[in-house]
C-alpha positions as a printed NumPy array, in Angstrom:
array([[  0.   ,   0.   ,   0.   ],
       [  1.633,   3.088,  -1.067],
       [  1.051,   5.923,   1.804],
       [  1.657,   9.886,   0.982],
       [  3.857,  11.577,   3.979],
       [  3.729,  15.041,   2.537],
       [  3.098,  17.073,  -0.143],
       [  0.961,  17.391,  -3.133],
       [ -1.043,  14.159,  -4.419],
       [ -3.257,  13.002,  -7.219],
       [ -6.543,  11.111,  -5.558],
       [ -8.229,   8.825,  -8.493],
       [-11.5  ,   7.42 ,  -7.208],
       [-13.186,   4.516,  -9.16 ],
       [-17.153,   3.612,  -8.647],
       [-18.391,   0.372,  -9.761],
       [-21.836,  -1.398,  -8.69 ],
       [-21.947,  -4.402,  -7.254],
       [-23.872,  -5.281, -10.834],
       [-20.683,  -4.551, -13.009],
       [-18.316,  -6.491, -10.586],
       [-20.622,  -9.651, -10.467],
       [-21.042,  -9.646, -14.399],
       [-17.429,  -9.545, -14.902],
       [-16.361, -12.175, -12.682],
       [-18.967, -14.397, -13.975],
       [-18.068, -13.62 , -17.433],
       [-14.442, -13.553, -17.525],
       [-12.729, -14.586, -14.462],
       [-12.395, -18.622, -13.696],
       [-13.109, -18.608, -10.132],
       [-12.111, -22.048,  -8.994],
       [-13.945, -22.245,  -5.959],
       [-17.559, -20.675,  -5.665],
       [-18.161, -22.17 ,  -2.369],
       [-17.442, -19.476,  -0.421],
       [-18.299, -18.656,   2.778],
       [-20.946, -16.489,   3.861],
       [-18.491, -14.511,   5.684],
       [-18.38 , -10.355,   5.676],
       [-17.001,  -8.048,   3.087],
       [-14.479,  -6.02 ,   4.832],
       [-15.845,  -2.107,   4.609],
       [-12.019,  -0.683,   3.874],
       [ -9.378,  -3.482,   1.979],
       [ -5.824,  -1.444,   1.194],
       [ -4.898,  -1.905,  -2.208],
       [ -1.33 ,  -3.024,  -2.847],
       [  0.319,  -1.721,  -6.197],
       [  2.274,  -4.043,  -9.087],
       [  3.524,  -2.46 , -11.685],
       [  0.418,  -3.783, -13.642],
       [ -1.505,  -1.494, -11.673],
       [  0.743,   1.222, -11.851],
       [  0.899,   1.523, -15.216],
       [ -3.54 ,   0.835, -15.248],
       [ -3.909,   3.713, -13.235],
       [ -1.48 ,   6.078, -15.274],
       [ -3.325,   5.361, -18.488],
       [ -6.662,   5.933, -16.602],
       [ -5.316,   9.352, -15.594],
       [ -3.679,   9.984, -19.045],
       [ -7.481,   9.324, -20.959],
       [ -8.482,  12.519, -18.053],
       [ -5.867,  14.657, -18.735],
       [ -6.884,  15.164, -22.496],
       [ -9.056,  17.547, -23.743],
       [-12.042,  15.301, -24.691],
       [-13.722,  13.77 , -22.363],
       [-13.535,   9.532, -22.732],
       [-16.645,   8.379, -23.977],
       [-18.704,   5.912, -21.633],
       [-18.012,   2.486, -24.005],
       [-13.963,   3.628, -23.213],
       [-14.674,   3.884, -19.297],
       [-16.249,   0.632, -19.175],
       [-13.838,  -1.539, -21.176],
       [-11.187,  -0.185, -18.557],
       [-13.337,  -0.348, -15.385],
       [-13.598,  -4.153, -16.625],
       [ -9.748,  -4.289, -16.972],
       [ -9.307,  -3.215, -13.419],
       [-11.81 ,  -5.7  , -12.183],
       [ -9.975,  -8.764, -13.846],
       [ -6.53 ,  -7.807, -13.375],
       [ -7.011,  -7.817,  -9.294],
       [ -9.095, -10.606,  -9.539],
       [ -6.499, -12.634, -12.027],
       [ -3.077, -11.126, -10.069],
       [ -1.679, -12.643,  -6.744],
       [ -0.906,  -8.94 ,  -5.322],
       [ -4.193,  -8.173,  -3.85 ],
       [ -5.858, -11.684,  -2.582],
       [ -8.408,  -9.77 ,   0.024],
       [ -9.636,  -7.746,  -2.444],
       [ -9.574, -10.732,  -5.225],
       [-11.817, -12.531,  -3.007],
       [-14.483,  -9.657,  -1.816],
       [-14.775,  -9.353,  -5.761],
       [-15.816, -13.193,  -5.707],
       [-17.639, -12.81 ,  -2.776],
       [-19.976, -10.311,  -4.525],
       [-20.621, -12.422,  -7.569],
       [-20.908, -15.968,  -6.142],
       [-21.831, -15.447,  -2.464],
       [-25.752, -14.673,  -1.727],
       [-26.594, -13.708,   2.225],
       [-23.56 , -13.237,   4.202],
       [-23.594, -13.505,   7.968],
       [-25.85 , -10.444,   8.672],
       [-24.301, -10.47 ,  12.865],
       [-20.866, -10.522,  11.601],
       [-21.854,  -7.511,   9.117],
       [-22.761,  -4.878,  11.54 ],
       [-20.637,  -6.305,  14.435],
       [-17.8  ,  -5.169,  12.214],
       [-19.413,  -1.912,  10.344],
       [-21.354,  -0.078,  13.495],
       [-18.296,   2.2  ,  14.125],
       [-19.022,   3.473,  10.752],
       [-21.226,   6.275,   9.437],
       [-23.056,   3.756,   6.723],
       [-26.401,   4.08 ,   6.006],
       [-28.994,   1.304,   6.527],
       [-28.557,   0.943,   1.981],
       [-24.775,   0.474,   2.59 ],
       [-25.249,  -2.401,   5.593],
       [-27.212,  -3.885,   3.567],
       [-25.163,  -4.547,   0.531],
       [-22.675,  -5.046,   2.878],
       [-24.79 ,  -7.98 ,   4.041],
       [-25.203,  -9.3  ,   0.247],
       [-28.994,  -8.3  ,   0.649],
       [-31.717,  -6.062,  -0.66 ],
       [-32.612,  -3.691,   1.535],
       [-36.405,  -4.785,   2.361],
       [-34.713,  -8.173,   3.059],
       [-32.304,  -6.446,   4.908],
       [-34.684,  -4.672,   7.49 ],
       [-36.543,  -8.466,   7.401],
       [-33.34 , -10.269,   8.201],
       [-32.698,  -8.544,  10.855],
       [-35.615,  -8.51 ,  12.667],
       [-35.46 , -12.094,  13.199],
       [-31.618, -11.935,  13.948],
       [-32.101,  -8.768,  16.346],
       [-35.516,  -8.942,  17.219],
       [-35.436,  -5.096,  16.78 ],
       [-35.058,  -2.274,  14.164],
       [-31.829,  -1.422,  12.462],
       [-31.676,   2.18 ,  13.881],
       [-32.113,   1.016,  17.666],
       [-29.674,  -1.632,  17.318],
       [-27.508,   0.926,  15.46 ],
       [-28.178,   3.286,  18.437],
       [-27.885,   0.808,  21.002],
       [-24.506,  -0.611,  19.79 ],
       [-22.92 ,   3.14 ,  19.496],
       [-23.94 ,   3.837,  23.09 ],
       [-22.465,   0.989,  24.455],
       [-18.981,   1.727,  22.715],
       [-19.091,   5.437,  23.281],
       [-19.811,   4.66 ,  27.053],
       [-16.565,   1.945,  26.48 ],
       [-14.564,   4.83 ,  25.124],
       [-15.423,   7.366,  27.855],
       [-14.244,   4.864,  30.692],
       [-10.759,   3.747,  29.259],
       [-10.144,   6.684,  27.013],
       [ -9.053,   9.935,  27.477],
       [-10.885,  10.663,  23.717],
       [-12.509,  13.726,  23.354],
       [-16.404,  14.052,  23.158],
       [-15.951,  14.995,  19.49 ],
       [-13.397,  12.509,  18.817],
       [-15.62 ,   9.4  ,  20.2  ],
       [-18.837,  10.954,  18.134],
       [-16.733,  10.239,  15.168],
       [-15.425,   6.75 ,  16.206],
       [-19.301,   5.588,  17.291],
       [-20.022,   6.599,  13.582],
       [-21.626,   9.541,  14.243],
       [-21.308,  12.951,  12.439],
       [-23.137,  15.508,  15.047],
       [-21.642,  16.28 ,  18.771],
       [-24.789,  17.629,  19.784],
       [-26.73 ,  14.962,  18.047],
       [-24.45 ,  12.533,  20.336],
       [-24.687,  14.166,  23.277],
       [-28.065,  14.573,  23.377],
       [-28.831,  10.647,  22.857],
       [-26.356,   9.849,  25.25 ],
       [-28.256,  11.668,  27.905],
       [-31.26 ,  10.289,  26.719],
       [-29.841,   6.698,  27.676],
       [-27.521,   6.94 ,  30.853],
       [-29.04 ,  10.02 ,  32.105],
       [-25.939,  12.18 ,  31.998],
       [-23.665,  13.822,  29.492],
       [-20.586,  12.705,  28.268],
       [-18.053,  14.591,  30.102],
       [-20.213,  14.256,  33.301],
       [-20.758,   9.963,  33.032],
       [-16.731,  10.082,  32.452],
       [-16.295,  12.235,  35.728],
       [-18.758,   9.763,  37.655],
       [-17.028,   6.77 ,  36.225],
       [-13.152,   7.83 ,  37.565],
       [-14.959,   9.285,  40.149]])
């Protein structure tokens, strides 16, 4: 994985549906074993660069740094490049095998999904593909795992880590909103009360108290 210490940097960002990555696989990758399990897609997988994908990503840039803009038929012959080349090449196995995951695997373990995701700020859309599932089989799903509603679990979940984080932490209030998976302080705060009946700062106080 190639990190940036300092200075100026070039960001390309590549969007693909779950649609396009299934069709490819099935079409032109020979995936030797489709029993896979049921397990979850990771939310963040680094990507390691060959010098295959070096040079894949410097003709990508090279088509953006003409004039014209490249026409959509262009696009998706070399979004369908990238999507074979990881899945053929040995450099980025994790990755490889969330692509076969997507095209071969059909409900993945929906606990194991949001055990691993609830720290971040998905919505209940994203947790669901996550999970392999539409999302009105999603929100079905899950009431007969949880025996509750995505959001309260969701809610639940946050509250118990944030109330983790406050006791063995010296994390700011801000800082833990954004590690629950939460965008808005106040929005935090004000649940937090809600539940344990005091703020943040004062339930940390109490606690070393």
């Amino acid at each position: 994985m190639l990190k940036i210490q300092e200075g100026e940097f070039c960001a390309l960002l590549i969007f693909m549906p779950d649609e396009f990555i299934s069709t490819v696989i099935k079409t032109d990758v020979d995936v030797k074993d489709k029993s896979l399990q049921n397990q979850a897609i990771e939310s963040i997988i680094p990507i390691s660069l060959d010098q295959s994908l070096l040079d894949y990503f410097h003709s990508v840039l090279n088509y953006f740094s003409q004039s014209t803009t490249p026409s959509k038929s262009l696009l998706k012959v070399k979004l369908r490049e990238l999507v074979v080349n990881i899945a053929t090449g040995k450099t980025n196995p994790a990755l490889a095998e969330c692509f076969s995951k997507i095209a071969y695997c059909t409900k993945i373990d929906l606990k194991a999904v949001m055990e691993e995701n609830f720290t971040f700020n998905l919505n209940l859309t994203d947790f669901a593909r996550l999970s392999g599932r539409s999302l009105a089989t999603f929100h079905r799903d899950f009431a007969k795992t949880f025996q509750t509603s995505p959001g309260q679990w969701l809610k639940q979940k946050r509250l118990e880590y944030a109330k983790h984080l406050l006791e063995t932490t010296d994390l700011s209030v801000n800082e833990i909103t954004m590690e629950i998976g939460l965008e808005n302080t106040s929005h935090f705060i004000k649940i937090f009360k809600e539940c344990y009946n005091d703020s943040p700062l004062k339930y940390r106080k109490s606690a070393f108290a």
